[in-house]
Backbone as numpy.savetxt, mean C-alpha at the origin, in Angstrom:
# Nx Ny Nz CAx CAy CAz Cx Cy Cz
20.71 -16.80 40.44 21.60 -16.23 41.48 20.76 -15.73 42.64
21.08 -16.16 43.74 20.47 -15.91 45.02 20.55 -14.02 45.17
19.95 -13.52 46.24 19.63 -11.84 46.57 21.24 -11.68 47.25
21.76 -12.52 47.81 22.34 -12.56 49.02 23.50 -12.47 48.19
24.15 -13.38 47.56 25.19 -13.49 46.65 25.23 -13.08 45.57
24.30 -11.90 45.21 24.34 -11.03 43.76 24.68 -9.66 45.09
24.30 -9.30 45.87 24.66 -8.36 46.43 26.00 -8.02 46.86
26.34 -9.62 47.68 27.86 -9.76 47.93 29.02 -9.64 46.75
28.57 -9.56 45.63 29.28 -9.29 44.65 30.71 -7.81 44.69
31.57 -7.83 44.18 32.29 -6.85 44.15 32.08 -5.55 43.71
31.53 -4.42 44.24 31.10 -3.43 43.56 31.04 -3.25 42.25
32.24 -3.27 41.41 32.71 -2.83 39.90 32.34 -4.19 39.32
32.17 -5.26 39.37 31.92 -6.26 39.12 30.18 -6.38 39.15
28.95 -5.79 40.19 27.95 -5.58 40.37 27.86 -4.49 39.38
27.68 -3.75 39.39 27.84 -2.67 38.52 28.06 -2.68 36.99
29.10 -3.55 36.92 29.13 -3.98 35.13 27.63 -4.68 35.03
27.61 -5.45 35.86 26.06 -6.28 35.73 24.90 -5.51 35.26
24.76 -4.83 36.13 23.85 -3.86 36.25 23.20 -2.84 34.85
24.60 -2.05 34.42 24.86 -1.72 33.03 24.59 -2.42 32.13
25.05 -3.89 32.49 24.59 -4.96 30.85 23.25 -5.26 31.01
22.90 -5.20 32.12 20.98 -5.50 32.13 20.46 -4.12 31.41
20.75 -2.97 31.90 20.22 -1.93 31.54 20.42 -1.82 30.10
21.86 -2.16 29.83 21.55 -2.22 27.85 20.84 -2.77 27.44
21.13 -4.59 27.74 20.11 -4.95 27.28 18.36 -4.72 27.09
18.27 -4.40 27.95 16.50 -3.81 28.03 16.08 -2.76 27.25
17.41 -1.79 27.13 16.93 -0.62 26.07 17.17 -0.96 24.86
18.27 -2.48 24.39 18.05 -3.03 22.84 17.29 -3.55 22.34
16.32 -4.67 23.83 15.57 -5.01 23.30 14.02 -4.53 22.60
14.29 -3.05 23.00 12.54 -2.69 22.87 12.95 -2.46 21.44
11.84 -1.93 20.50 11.93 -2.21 18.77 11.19 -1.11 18.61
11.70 0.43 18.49 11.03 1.48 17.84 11.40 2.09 16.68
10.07 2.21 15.95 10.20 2.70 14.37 8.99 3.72 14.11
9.27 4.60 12.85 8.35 5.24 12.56 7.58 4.78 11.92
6.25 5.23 11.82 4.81 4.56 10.30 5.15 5.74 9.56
4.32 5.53 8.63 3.58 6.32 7.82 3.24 8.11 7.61
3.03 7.97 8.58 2.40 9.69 9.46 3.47 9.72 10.43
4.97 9.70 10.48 5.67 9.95 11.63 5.42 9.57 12.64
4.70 9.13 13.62 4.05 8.85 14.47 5.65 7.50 14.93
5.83 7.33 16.28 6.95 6.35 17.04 6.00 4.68 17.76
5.75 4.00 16.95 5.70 2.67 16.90 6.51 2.26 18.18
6.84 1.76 19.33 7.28 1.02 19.97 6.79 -0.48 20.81
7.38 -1.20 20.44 7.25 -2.63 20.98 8.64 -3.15 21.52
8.20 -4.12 22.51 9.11 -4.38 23.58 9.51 -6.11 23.23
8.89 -6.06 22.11 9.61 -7.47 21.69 8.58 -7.59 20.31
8.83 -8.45 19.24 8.38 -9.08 18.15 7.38 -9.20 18.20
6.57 -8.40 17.26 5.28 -9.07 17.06 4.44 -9.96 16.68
3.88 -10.78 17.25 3.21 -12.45 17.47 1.87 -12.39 16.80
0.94 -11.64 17.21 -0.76 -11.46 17.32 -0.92 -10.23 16.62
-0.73 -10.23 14.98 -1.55 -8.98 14.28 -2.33 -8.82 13.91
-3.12 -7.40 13.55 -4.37 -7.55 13.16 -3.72 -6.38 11.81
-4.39 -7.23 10.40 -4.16 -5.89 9.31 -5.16 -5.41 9.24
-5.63 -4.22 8.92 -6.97 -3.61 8.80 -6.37 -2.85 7.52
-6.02 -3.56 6.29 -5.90 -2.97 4.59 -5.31 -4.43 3.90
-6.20 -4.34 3.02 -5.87 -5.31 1.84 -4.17 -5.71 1.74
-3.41 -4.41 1.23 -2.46 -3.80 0.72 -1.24 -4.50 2.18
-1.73 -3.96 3.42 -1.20 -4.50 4.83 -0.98 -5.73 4.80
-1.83 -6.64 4.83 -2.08 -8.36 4.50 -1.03 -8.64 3.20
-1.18 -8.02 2.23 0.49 -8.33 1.34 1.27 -8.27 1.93
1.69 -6.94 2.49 3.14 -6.41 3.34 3.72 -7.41 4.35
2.55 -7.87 5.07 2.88 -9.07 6.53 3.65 -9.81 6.02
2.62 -10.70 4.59 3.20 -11.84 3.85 4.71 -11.75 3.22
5.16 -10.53 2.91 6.38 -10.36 1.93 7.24 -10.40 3.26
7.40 -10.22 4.49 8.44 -10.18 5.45 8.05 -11.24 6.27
7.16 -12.53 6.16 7.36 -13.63 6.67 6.10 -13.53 7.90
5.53 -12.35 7.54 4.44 -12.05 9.25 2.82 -13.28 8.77
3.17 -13.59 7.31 2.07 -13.97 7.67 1.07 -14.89 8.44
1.57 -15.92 8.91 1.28 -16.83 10.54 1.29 -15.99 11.62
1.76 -15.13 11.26 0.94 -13.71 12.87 -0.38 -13.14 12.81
-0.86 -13.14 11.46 -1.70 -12.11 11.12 -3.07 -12.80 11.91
-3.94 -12.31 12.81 -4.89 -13.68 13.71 -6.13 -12.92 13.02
-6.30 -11.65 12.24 -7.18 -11.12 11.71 -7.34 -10.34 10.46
-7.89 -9.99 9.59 -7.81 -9.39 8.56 -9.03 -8.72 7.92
-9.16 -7.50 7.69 -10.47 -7.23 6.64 -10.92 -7.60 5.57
-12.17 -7.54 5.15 -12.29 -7.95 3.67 -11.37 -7.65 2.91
-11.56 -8.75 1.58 -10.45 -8.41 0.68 -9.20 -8.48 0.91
-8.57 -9.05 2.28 -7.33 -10.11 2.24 -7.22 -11.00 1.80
-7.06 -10.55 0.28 -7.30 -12.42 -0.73 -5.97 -12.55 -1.35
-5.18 -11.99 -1.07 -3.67 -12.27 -1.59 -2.26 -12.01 -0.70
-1.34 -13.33 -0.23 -1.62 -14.68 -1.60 -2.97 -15.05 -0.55
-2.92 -16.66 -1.50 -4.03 -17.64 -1.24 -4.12 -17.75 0.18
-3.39 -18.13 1.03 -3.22 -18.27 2.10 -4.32 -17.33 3.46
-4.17 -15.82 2.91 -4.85 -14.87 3.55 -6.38 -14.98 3.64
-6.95 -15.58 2.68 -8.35 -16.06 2.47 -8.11 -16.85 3.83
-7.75 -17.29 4.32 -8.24 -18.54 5.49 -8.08 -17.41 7.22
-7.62 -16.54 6.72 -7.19 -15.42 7.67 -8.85 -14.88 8.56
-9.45 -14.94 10.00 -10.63 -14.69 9.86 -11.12 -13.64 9.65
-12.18 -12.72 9.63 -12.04 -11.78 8.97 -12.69 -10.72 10.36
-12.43 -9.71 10.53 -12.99 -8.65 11.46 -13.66 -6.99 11.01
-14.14 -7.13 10.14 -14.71 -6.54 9.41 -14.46 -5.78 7.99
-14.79 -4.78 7.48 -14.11 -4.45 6.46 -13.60 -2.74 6.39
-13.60 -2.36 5.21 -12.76 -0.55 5.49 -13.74 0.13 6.11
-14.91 -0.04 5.70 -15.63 0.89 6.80 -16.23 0.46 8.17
-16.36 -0.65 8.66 -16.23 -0.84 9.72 -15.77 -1.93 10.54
-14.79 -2.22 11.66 -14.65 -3.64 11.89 -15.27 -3.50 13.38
-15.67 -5.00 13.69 -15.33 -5.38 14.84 -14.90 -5.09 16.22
-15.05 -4.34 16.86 -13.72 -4.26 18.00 -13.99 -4.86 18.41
-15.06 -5.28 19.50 -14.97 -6.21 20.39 -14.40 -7.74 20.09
-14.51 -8.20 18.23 -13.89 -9.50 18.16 -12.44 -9.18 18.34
-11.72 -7.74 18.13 -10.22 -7.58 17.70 -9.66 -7.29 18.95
-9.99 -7.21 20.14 -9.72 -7.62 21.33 -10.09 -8.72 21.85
-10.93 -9.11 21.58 -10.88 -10.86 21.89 -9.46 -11.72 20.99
-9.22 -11.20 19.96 -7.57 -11.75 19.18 -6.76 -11.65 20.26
-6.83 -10.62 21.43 -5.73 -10.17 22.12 -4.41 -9.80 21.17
-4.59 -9.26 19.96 -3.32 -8.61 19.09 -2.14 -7.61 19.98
-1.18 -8.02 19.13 -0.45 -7.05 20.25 0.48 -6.10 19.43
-0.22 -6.13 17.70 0.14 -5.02 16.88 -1.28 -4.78 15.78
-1.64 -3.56 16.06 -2.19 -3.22 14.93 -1.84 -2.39 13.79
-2.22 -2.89 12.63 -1.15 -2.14 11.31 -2.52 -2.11 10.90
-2.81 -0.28 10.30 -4.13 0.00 9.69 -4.15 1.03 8.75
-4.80 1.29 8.07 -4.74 2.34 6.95 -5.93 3.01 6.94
-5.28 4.52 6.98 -5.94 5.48 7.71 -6.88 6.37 6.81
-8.04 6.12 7.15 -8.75 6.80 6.07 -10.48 7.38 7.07
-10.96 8.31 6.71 -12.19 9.10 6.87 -12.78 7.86 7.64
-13.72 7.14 6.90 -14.52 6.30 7.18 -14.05 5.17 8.82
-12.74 5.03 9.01 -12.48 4.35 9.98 -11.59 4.88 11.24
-11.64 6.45 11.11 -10.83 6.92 11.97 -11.36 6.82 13.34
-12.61 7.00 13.41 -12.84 7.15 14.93 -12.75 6.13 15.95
-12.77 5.03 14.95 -12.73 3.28 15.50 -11.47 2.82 15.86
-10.54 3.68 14.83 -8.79 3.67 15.03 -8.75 4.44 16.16
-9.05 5.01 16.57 -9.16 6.29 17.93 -9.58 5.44 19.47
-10.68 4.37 18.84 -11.53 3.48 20.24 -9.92 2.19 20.27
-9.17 2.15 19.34 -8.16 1.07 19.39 -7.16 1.16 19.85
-6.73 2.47 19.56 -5.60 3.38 19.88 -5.94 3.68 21.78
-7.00 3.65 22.42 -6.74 4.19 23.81 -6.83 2.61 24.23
-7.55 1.85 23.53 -6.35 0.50 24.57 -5.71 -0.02 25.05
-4.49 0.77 24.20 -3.02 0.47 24.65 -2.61 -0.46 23.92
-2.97 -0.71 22.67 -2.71 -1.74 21.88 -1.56 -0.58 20.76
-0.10 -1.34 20.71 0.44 -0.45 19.34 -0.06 -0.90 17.98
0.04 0.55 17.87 -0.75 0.58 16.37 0.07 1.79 15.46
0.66 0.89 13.91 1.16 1.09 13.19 0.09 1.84 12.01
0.26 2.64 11.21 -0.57 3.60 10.63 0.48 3.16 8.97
0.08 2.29 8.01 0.64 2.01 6.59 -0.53 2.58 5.82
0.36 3.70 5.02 -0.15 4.63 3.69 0.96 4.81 2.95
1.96 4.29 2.16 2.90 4.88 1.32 2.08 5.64 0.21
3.16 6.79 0.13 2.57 7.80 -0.71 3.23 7.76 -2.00
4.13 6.94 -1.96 4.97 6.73 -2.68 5.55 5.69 -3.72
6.19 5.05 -4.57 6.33 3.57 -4.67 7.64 3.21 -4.49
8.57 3.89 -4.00 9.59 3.65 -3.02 9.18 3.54 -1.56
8.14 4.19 -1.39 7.96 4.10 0.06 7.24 2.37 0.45
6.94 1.71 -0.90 6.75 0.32 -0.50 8.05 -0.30 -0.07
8.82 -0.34 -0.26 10.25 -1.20 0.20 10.45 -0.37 1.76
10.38 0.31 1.79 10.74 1.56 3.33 9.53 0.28 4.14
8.40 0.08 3.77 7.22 -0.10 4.63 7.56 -1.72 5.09
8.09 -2.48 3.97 8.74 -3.70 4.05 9.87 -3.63 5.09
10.77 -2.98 4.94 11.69 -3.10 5.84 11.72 -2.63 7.57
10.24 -1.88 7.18 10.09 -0.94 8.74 8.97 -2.06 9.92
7.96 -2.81 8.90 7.40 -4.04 9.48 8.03 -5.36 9.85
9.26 -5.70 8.96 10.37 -6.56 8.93 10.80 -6.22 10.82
11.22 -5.14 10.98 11.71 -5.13 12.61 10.66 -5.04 13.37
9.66 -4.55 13.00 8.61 -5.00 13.93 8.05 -6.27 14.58
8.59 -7.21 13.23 8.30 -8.09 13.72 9.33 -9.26 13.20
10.91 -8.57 13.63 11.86 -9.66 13.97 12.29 -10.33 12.75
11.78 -10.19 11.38 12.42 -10.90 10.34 12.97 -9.95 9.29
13.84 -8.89 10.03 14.37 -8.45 9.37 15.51 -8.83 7.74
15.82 -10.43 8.10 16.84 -10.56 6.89 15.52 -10.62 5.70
14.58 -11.77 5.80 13.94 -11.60 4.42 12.84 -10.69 4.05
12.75 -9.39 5.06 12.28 -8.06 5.08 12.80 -7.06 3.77
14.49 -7.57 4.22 15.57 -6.81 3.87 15.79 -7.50 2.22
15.65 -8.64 1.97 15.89 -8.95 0.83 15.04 -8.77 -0.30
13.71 -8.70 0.11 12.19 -8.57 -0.62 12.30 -7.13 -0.93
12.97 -6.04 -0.11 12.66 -4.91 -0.12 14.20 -4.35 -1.22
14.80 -4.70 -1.03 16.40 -4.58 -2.29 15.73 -5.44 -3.24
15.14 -6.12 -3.50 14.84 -7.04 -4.91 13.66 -6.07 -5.72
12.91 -5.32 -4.64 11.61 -4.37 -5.50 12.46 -3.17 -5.55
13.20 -2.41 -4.71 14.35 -1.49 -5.28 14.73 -1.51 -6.52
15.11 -3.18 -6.99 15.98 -3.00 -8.25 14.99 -3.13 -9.14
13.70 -3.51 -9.00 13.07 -3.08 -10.13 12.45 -1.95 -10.27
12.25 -1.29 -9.43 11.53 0.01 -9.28 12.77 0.89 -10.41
13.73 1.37 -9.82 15.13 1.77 -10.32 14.97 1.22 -12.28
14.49 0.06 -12.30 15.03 -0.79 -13.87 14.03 0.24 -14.18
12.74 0.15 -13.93 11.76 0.64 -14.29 11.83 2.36 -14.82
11.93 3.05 -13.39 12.14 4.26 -13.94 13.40 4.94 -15.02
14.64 4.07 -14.72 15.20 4.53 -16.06 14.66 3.84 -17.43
14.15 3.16 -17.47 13.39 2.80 -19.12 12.37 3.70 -19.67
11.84 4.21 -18.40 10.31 5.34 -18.81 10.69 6.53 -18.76
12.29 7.14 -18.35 12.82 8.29 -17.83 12.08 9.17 -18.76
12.58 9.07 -20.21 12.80 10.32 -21.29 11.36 10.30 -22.26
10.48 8.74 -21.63 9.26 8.41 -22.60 8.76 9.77 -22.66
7.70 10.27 -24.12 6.73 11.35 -24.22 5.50 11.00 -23.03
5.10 12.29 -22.83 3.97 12.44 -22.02 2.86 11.50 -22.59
1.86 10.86 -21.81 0.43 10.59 -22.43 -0.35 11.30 -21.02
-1.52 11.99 -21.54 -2.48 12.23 -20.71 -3.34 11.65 -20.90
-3.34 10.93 -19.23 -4.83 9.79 -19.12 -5.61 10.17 -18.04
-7.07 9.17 -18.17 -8.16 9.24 -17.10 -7.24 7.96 -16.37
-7.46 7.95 -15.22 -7.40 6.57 -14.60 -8.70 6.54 -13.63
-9.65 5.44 -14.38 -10.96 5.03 -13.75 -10.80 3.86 -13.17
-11.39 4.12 -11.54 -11.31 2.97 -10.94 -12.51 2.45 -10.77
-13.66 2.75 -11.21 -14.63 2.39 -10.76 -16.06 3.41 -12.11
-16.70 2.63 -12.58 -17.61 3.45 -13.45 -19.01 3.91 -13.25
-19.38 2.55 -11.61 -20.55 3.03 -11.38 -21.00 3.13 -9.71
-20.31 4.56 -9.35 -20.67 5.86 -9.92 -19.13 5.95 -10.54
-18.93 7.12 -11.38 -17.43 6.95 -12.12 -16.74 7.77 -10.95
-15.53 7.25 -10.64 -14.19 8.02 -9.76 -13.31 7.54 -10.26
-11.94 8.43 -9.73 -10.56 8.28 -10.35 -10.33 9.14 -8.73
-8.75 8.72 -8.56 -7.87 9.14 -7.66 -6.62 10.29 -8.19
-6.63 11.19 -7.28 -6.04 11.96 -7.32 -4.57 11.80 -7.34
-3.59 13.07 -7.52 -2.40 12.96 -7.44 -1.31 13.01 -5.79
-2.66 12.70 -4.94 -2.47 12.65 -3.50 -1.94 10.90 -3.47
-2.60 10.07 -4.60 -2.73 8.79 -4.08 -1.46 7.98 -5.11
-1.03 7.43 -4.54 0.63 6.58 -4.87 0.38 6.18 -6.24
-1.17 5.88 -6.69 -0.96 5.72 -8.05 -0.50 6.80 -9.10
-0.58 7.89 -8.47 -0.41 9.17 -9.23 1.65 8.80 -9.82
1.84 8.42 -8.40 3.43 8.16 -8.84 4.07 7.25 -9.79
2.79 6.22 -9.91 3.28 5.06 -11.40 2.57 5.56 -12.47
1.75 6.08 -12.35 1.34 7.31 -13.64 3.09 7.92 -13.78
3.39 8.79 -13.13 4.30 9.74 -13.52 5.43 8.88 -13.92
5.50 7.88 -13.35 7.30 7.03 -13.46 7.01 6.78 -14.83
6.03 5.78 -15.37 5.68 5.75 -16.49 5.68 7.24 -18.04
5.81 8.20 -17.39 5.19 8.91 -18.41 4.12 9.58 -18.69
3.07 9.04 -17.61 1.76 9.25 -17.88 1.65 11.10 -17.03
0.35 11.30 -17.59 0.26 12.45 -16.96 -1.50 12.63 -16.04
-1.47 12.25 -14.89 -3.36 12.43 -14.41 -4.07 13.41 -14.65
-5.26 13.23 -14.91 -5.80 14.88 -15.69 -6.66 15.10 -14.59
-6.83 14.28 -13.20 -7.38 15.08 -12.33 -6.22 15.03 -11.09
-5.20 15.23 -11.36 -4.08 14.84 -10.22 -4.28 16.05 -9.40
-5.00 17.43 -10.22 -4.54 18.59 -8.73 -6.27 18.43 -7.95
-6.79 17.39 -8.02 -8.17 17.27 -7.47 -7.81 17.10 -6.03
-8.45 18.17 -5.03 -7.92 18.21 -3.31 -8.62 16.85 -2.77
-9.37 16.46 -3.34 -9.96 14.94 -2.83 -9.67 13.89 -3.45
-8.58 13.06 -2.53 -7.90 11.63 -3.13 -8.49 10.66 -3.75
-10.11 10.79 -3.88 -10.94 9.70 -4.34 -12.26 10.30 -5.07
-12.04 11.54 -5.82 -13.10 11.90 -5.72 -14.13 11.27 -7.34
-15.53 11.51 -7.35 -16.15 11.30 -8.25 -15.88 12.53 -9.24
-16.31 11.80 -10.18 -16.28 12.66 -11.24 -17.12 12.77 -12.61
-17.69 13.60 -13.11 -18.97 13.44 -13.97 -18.18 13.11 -16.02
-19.17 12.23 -16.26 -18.87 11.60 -17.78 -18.12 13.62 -18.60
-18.88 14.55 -18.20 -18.92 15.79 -19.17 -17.25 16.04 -18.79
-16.65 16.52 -17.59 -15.43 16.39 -17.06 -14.60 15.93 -17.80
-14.35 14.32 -17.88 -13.47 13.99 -18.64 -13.32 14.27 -19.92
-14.76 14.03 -20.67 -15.02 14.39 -22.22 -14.40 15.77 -22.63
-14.63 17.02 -21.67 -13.83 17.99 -21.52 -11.91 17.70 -21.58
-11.93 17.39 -20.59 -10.04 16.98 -20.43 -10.04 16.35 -22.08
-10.58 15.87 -22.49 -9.97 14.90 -23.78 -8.90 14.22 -23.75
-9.11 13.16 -22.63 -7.91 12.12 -22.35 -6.83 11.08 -23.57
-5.89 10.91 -23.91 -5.14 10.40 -24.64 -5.40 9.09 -24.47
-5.74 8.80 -23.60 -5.97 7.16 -22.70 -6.82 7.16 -21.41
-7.37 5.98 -21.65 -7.87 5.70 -20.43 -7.98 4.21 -19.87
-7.43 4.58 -18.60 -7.14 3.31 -18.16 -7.87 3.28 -17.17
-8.82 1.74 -17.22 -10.06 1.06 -16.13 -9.18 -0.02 -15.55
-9.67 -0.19 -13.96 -9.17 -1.57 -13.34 -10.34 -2.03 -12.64
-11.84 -1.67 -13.18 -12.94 -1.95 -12.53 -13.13 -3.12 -12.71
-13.11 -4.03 -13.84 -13.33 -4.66 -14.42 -12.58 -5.43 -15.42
-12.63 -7.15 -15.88 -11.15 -7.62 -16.88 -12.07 -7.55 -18.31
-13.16 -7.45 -18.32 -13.60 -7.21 -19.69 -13.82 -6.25 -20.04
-13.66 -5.49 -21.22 -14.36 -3.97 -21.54 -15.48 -4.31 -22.20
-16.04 -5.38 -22.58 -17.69 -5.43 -23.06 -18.31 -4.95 -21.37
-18.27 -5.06 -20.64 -19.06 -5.17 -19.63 -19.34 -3.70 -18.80
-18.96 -2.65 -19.59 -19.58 -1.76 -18.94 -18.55 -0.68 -18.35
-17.40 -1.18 -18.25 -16.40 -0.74 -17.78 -15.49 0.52 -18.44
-14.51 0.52 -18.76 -13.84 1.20 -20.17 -14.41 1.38 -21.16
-15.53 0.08 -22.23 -16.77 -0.02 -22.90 -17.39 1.63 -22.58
-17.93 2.12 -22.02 -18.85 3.15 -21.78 -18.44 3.85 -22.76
-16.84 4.72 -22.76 -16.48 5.66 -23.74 -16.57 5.58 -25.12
-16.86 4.20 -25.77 -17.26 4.00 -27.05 -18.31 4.85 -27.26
-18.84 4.78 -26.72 -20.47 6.24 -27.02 -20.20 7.67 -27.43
-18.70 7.70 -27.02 -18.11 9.32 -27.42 -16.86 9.11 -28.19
-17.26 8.97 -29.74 -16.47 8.26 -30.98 -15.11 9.60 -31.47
-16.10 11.00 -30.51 -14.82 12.08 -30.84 -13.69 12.40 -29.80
-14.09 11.52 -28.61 -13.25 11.48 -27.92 -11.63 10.99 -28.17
-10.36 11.74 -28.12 -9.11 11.01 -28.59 -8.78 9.72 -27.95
-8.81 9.12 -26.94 -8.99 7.56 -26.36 -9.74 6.93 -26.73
-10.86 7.34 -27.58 -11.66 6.16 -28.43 -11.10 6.29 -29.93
-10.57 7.03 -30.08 -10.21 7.50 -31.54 -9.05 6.80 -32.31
-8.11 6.63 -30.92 -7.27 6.17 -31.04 -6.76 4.73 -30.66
-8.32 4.36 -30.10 -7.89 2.92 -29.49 -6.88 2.93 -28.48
-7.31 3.94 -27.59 -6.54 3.49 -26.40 -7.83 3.33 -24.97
-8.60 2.54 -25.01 -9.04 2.04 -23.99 -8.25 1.12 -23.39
-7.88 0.76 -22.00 -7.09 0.10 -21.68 -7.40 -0.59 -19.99
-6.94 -1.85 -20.00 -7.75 -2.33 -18.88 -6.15 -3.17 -17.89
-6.03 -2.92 -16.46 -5.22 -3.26 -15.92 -5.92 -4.19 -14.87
-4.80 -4.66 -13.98 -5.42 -5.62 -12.76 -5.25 -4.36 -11.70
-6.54 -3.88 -11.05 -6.88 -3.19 -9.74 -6.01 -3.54 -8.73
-6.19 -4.49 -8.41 -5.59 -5.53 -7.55 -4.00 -5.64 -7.31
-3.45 -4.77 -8.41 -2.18 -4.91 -8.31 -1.80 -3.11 -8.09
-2.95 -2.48 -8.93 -2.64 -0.96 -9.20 -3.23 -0.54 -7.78
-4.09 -0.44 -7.47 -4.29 0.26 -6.22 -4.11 0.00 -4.83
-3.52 -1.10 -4.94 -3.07 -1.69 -3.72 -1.77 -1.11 -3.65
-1.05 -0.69 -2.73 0.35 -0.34 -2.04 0.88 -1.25 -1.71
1.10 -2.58 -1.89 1.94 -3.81 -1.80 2.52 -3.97 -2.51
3.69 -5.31 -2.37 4.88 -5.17 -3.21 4.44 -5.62 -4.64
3.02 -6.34 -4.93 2.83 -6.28 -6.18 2.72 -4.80 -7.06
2.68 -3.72 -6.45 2.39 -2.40 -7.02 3.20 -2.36 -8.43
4.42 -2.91 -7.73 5.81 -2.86 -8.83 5.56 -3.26 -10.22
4.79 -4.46 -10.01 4.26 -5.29 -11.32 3.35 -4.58 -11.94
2.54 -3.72 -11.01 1.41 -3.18 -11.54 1.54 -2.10 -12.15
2.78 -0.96 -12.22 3.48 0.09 -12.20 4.18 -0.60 -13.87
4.50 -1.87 -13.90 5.24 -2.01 -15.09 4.43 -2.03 -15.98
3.01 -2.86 -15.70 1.95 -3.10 -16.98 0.58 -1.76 -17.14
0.74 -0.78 -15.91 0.75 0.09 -16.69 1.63 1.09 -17.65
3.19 1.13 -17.40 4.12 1.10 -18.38 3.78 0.84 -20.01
3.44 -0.65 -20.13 3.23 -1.15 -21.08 2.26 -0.35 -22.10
1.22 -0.36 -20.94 -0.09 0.41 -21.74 0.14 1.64 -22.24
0.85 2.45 -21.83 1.14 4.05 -22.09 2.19 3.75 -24.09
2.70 3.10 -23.07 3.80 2.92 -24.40 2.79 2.61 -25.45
1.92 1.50 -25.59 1.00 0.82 -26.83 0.29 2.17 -27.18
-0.31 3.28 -25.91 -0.92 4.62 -26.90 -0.05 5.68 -27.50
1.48 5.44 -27.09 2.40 6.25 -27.99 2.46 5.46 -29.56
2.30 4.06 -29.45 2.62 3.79 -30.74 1.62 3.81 -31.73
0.30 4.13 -30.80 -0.80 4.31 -31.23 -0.92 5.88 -32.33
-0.04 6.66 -31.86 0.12 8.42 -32.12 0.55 7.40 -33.31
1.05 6.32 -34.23 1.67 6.63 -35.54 0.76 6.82 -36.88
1.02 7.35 -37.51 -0.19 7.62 -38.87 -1.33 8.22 -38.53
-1.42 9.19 -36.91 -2.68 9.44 -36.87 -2.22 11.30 -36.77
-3.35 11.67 -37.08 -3.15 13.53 -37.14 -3.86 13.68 -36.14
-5.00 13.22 -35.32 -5.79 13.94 -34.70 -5.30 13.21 -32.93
């Protein structure tokens, strides 16, 4: 439409125009909250992402982002696909200068000590940047559905995220009324750490039944010495360092034969990969540690000590 003949228009008739442009422009922009409250806004779908978390690189994939993703940190190995993803560094440090050469025009990152100040050099770019930490394992379906509008595929956002609902839900009423077990959960043996009750695994511990024996530890990752646990006298202990327990892993506690998790044969070994990651595999990972808790209740039969 020419300047001349949009002007000549009929006042009330110009004017409706006017109004429908102005809606439109304020429907099209796409604002949501992250993680940390913080207001996400984009002015259209996001094309060019960069994940900076393992856990992120799932999330893309479950709402269809993954042909956006133009970058990824180490350890974007799931699914298969993400391996071909290039890589821009890892949790403790990436890249910037390659992650502006991506020209991304969303960054989704997970916010931790080691990479904040670099999130800080990304953040005054002017690049939006989404902040994913669920604290929760409901808050994985929330994170699905909140990246889903970010980036325009809201229906199979929406369906991925009601399908882990209904198992989350199956899940916790089966484990509702289970007895307590108190466990170590070791993620790592050398040096030995376990995560606190700050970190989302604490919440498939609890859905399960389980109880963390360092959950009121103020540091989400902290180390912790062999005497410590031997103290707690854990019911179970569950490793995801490692898939064998000859190798060093869970194996270690055999050396302390009065310990009740060796006593009782509850050493127990999960996939990491599913447990400490905040992606929608969590769910799976949340069930088979389920499993394990249950095998050291049935373990309590015929035993006194």
């Amino acid at each position: 439409m020419k300047i001349k003949s949009f002007i000549a228009l009929p006042r009330s008739l110009l004017l409706s125009l006017l109004l429908g442009m102005a809606s439109f422009s304020a429907t099209a922009a796409i604002s949501v909250k992250d993680d940390y409250g913080y207001t996400v806004t984009m002015q259209k779908p996001a094309q060019r992402i960069i994940s900076m978390a393992p856990h992120v690189t799932e999330l893309l994939f479950a709402v269809g982002g993954g042909n956006r993703i133009v970058g990824a940190v180490s350890y974007s190995d799931y699914p298969e696909a993400a391996k071909k993803i290039p890589g821009i560094g890892d949790n403790q440090e990436v890249d910037i200068e390659r992650i502006i050469a991506m020209k991304p025009d969303l960054l989704v990152v997970w916010r931790h000590g080691s990479s904040d100040k670099q999130v800080e050099q990304l953040r005054k770019l002017g690049i939006p940047l989404f902040y994913s930490e669920p604290h929760k394992l409901d808050d994985i379906p929330r994170s699905l559905i909140v990246l889903g509008q970010l980036l325009g595929t809201e229906k199979q956002a929406n369906l991925v995220a009601a399908e882990l609902r209904k198992k989350l839900q199956a899940l916790t009423e089966k484990y509702a009324s289970h007895s307590p077990v108190r466990l170590f959960y070791q993620v790592w043996d050398k040096p030995l750490y376990t995560l606190s009750g700050q970190h989302i695994i604490s919440d498939a511990i609890r859905l399960c039944g389980g109880v963390n024996i360092f959950a009121s530890t103020k540091i989400m990752a902290p180390n912790v010495g062999i005497e410590a646990v031997l103290q707690e006298d854990p019911e179970a202990i569950i490793g995801t360092a490692e898939k064998n327990p000859s190798d060093g892993g869970v194996a270690m506690w055999k050396r302390y034969p009065t310990m009740m998790a060796v006593k009782r044969n509850n050493l127990f070994l999960v996939d990491g990969n599913l447990l400490n990651r905040a992606g929608p595999r969590m769910i799976d990972g949340t069930e088979a540690l389920c499993v394990k808790l249950d095998q050291a209740r049935a373990n309590r039969v015929n035993r006194t000590n």
